[in-house]
N, C-alpha and C positions, 0 to 999 in steps of 0.2 A: 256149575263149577267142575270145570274137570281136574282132579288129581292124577298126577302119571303115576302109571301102572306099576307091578314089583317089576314086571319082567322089563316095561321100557327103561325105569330107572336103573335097573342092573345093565342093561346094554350101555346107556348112557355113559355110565360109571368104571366101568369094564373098557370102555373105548380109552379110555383116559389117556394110556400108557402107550397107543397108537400115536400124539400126538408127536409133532416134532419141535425142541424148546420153546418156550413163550420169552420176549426179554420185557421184564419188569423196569423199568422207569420211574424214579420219586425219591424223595427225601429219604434217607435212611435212618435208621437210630436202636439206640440199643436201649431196654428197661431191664430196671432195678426193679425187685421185689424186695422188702425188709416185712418182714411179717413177724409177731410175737401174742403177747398176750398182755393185756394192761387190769393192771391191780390196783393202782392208787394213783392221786393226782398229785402233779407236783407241787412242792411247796415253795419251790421259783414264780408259779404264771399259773394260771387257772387251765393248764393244760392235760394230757391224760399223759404216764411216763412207762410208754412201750420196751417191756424186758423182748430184747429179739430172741427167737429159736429156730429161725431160719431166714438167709437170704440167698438168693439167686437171678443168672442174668438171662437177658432173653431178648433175639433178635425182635425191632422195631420198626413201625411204619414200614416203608417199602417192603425190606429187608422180612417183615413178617408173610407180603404175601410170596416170594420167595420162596417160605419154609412151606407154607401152607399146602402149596402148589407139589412141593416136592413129596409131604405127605400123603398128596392123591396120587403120585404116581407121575406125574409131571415135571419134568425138567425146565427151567429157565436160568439165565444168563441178568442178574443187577446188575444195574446200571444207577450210580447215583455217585455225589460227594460226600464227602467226610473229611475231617480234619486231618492235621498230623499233631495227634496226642494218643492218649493210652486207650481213649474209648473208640476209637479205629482201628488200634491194635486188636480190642476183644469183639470188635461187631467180626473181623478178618477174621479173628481164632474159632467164631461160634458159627461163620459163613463155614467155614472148611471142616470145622467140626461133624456139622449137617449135613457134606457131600454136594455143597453150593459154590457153584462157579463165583470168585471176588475178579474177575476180570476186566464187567464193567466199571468199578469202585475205581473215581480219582478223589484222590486226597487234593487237600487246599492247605495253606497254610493260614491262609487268612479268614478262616470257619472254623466255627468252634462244632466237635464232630455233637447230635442231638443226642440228648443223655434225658430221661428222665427216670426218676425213682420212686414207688409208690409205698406209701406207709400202711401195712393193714392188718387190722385182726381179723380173727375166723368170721366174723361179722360184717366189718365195718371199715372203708378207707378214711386215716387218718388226714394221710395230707400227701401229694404230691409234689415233688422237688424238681421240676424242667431247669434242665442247661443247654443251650440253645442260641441261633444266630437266626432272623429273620431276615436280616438286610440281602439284598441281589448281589449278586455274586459280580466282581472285577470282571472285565469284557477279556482277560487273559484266560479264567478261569471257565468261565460260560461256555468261549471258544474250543475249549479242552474236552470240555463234556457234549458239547453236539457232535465235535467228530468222534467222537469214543461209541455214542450211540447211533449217530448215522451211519458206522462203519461196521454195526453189530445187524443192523435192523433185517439185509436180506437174508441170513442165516436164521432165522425164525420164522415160525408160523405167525404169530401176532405179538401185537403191545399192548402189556398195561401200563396207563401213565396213572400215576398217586400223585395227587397237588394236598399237600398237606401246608401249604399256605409258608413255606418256611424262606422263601424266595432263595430256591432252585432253579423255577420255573418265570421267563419273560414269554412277552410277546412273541421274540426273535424265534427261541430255543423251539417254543410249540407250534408256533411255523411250519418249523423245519423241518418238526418229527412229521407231522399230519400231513404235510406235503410228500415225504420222502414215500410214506404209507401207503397214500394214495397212487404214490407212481407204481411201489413194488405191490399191491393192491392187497395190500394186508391191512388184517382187522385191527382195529385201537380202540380199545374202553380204556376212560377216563373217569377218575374217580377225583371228583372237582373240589375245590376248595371255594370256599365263600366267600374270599375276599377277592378271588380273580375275577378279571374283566370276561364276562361271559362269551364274547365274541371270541375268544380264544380258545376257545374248545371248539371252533364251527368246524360241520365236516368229521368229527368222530364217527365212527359204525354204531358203538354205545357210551350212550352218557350214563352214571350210575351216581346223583347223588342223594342224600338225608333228604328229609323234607327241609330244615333250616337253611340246608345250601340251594336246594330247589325254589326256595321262597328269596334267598339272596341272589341270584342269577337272574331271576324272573325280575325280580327289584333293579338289578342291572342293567336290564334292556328297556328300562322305562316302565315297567307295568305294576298294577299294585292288587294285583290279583290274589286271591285267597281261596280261592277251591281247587283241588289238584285237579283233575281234569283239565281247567282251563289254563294253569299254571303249566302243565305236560301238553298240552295241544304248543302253546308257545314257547315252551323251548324246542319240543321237535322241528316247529316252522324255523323259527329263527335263525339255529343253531346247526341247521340242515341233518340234523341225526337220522341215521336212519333206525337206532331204538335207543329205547330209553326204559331207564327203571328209578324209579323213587322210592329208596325206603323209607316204610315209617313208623318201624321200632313196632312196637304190638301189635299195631293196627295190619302187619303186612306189608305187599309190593305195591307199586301202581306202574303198571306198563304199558307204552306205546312201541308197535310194531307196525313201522313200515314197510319192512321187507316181504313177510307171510300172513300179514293180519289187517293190511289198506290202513293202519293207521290208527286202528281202533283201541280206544280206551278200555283197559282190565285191571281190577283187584284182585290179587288173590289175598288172603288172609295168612297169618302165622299159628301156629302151633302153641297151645300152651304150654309152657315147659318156667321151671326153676330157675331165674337169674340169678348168678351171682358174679358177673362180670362181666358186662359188654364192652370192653376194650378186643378189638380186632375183628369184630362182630363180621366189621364194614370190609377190613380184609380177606375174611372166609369169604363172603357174598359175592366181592369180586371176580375173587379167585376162580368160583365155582359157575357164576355167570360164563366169563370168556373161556373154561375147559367145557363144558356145555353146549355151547355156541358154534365153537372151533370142530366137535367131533356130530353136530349134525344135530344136536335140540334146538325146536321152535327156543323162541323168547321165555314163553310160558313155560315151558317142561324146566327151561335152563334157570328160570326162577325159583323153583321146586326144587331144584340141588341148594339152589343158595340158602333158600329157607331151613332146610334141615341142616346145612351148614351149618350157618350163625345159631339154631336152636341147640344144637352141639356145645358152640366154644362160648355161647354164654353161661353155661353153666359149669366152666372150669374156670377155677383160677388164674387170675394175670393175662396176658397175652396170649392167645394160645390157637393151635390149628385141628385140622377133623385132620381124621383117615377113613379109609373106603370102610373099614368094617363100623365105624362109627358111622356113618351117614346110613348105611344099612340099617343098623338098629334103629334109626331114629327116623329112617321113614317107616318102617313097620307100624310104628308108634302111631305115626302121621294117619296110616291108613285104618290105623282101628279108630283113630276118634270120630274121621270122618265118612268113614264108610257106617 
């Protein structure tokens, strides 16, 4: 097992801010935190009765790996819908807030913008609250947002698209991006959703999903396979990628690289480290895959940034992003358990 080095992973990391913007692609939404502390149950419902002492908001889905990106030092350009109500107003306030381009952002009138709120004590999520529109978007509307981001795409180094399953994304739309990519021969990772038609992602540079989604996609093209190897051998064929990574939460990555490694199947393992929230886990991981990628790490090394990524923002509260000095400390970390 090779671990990258201090000195490769500081070059890596140090490259960051060489790149030229990445445009983010995907659902956008904004979270609620309501956090308190619970004393007694109530005497309405056999429920617990959260006194709050704090809430706060925080950019969401796409829109988080945006912030993420920008906390390594990386600039990009969103790209996604939202509504025309008040929580489009605060995802804008909290985009410009952060020194984030809202240029690609079209409002709809006919989408309700994604809102979700999470309940919790110092311990324990109570309940989660999603507001929310799944249905495909009007063909006026669809129309509106491929030229918005086909008209964005040659001014970037690559694309990340986020399928958060909220039907942003058709057949037509992801066509169009992977086609346009391939003419302007820019990178696109894709960060899939499980309910999409697998064939739709064909032709990305990197596919990046869960194992659930890796096991629904593989289930999509017909196959009823259960071992990751065989499950990543068949998407890379199918799906024509030229890499791929599957996370899976504890256990690590599973990568196939086509480009510098023939193809060949690797795990690497994760880090032991304190959970206490893996919401945006999957958007660090991204993030730090395609800036990795983009400034010259194999697959492997670029999977070593994401790992100490995500071992970072699951151990903050709510949605949350690294910065370089945090990635720093936490490969230091990385290197004493396993050296």
């Amino acid at each position: 097992m090779n671990i990258i080095s201090e000195s490769r992973f500081k070059e890596l990391v140090t490259g960051f801010k060489t790149l030229k913007p990445l445009l983010v692609v995907g659902d956008v939404g904004l979270d609620k935190y309501t956090y308190g502390k619970v004393e007694r149950i109530s005497p309405e419902a056999p429920v617990p009765i959260l006194r709050v002492t704090k809430e706060w908001k925080k950019l969401g889905l796409a829109a988080n790996i945006s912030h993420n990106l920008k906390t390594l030092g990386v600039d990009s350009t969103l790209c996604g819908i939202v509504g025309e109500d008040r929580n489009a107003d605060l995802i804008e306030g909290l985009l410009e807030d952060n020194g984030l381009s809202t240029w690609g952002i079209v409002r709809c009138e006919d989408r309700t913008t994604t809102f979700k709120e999470r309940v919790t004590t110092n311990t324990q999520q109570i309940c989660r609250v999603d507001y929310e529109s799944e249905k495909e978007m009007d063909l006026e509307a669809e129309e509106k947002f491929i030229d918005r981001v086909i008209d964005l795409t040659s001014q970037h180094s690559g694309m990340i698209i986020e399928d958060y399953g909220k039907g942003l994304f058709t057949r037509n739309s992801l066509e169009q991006f992977l086609k346009k990519s391939k003419d302007d021969n820019l990178f696109v990772a894709i960060d899939p959703s499980r309910k999409a038609r697998p064939l739709d992602y064909k032709g990305a540079t990197l596919l990046k999903p869960n194992w659930l989604e890796a096991l629904a996609l593989c289930e999509g093209l017909g196959y009823r396979e259960k071992k990751c190897e065989s499950i990543a051998n068949i998407l890379v064929e199918k799906l024509d990628l030229k890499m791929l990574v599957i996370t899976l939460g504890g256990q690590g990555m599973a990568l196939v690289d086509t480009v510098q490694d023939g193809g060949n199947f690797k795990l690497i393992p994760t880090m032991e480290t304190d959970v206490f929230d893996v919401s945006g886990a999957g958007d660090t991981a991204i993030s730090l895959l395609t800036s990795g990628l983009l400034v010259g790490a194999s697959l492997e090394e670029a999977a070593w940034l994401a790992n100490c990524g995500s071992g970072v923002v699951v151990g903050k509260k709510g949605t949350a992003t690294v910065n370089v000095d945090e990635l720093f400390s936490f490969h230091t970390k990385l290197l004493s358990q396993f050296n």
